[in-house]
Structures are given as structure tokens and as C-alpha cells.
DRENVOSE-918801 format. One record per residue (C-alpha): x, y, z. Coordinates in steps of 0.5 Angstrom, whole numbers. Layout:
N
[[X,Y,Z]]
...
***
This chain:
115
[[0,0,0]]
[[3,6,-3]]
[[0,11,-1]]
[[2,20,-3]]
[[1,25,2]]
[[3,26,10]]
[[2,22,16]]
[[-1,26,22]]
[[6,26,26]]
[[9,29,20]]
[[5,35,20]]
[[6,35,28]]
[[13,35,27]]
[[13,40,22]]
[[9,45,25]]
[[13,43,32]]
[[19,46,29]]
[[16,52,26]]
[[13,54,32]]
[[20,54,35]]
[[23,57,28]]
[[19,64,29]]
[[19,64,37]]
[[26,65,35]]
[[25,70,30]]
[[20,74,35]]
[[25,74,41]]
[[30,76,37]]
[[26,82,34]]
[[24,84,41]]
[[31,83,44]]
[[34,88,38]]
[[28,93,39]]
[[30,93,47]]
[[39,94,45]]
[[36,100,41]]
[[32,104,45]]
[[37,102,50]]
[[43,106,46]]
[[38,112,44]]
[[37,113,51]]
[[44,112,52]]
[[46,118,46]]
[[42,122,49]]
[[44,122,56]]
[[51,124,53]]
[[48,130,49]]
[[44,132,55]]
[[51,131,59]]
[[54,137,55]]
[[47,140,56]]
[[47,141,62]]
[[54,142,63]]
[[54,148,58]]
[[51,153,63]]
[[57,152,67]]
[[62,153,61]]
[[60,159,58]]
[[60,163,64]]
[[69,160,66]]
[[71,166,61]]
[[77,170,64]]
[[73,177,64]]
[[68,174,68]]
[[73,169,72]]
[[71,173,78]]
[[64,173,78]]
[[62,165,77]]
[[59,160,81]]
[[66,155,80]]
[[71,161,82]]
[[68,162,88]]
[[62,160,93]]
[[60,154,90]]
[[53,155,93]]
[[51,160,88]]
[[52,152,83]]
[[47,148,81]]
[[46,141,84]]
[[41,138,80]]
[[36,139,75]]
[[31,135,73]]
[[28,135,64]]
[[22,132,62]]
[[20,127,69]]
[[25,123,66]]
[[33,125,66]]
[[36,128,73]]
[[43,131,73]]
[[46,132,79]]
[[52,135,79]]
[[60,134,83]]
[[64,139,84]]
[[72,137,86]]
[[77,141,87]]
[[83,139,82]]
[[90,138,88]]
[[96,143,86]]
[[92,148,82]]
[[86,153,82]]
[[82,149,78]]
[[75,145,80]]
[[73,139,76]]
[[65,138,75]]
[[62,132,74]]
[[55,130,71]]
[[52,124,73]]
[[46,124,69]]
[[40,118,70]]
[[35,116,67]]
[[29,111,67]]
[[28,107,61]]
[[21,106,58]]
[[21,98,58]]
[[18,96,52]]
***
């Protein structure tokens, strides 16, 4: 008895691996839609980084060297901002050893939106 077509566990089998094929494809498009958002959030933290440190940049001249918040009292210095509910900056202030300069420091953190 010779006959053509398809027993049932060969249908089984087949549908079995293609379920697993396109459950791999499926994870592998949200895992790279995850990476992506993720080094988004990642360029603009950097961006924002020279954002927030601009302000503090444009006012380090030597004409106005005297009259800034980094030459002398660092209270008149932001500590911390906050853009959109989202990016929090919080700035550090340290004086470099053996000179005059102060270094700044932004972290900036961020909550990612999960997908």
C-alpha cells in the first residue's frame, strides 16, 4: 500500500519546528528593539551631559572668571536638574589637587521605558 500524502506525526512534526523557528525570530526582533531603545536612551544621556554642562561652560571666560559660581562659592552652582520627569542630572564639584581648577562632573540617570 503506497500511498501519497502526509501521515499525522509528520504534520505534527513540521508545525512543532516551525513554531519553534518563528518563536526564535519573534524573541530575536524584541531583543533587538530592546538594544536599540536602549543605546537611544544611552546617545541622549550623552547629549544631555553637554546640556547640562553648557551653562556652567559659557560663564568659565577669563573676563567673568571672578563672578561665576565654579571660581568662588559653589552654593550659587546647580546641584541637580531634572528635564521631561525623566533625565535627572546631579552635578560634583572637586577641586583638582595642586591648582586652581575645579572639576565638574554630571551623572546623569534615567528611567527606561521597557517595551
Amino acid at each position: 500500500m503506497n500511498k501519497a500524502g502526509l501521515t499525522l506525526m509528520e504534520i505534527i512534526v513540521a508545525t512543532v519546528v516551525l513554531a519553534i523557528i518563528l518563536a526564535s525570530a519573534t524573541n530575536l526582533f524584541v531583543v533587538g528593539r530592546r538594544y536599540i531603545q536602549h543605546n537611544r536612551s544611552r546617545m541622549i544621556g550623552s547629549e544631555l551631559g553637554r546640556f547640562f554642562l553648557d551653562p556652567l561652560h559659557l560663564n568659565v571666560t577669563q573676563a567673568e572668571w571672578g563672578d561665576n559660581c565654579l571660581s568662588g562659592n559653589l552654593t550659587d552652582c546647580p546641584r541637580s536638574q531634572r528635564l521631561d520627569n525623566i533625565y535627572n542630572a546631579t552635578y560634583t564639584f572637586s577641586n583638582v589637587t595642586d591648582t586652581d581648577l575645579r572639576r565638574v562632573t554630571v551623572d546623569i540617570k534615567w528611567n527606561e521605558i521597557q517595551p
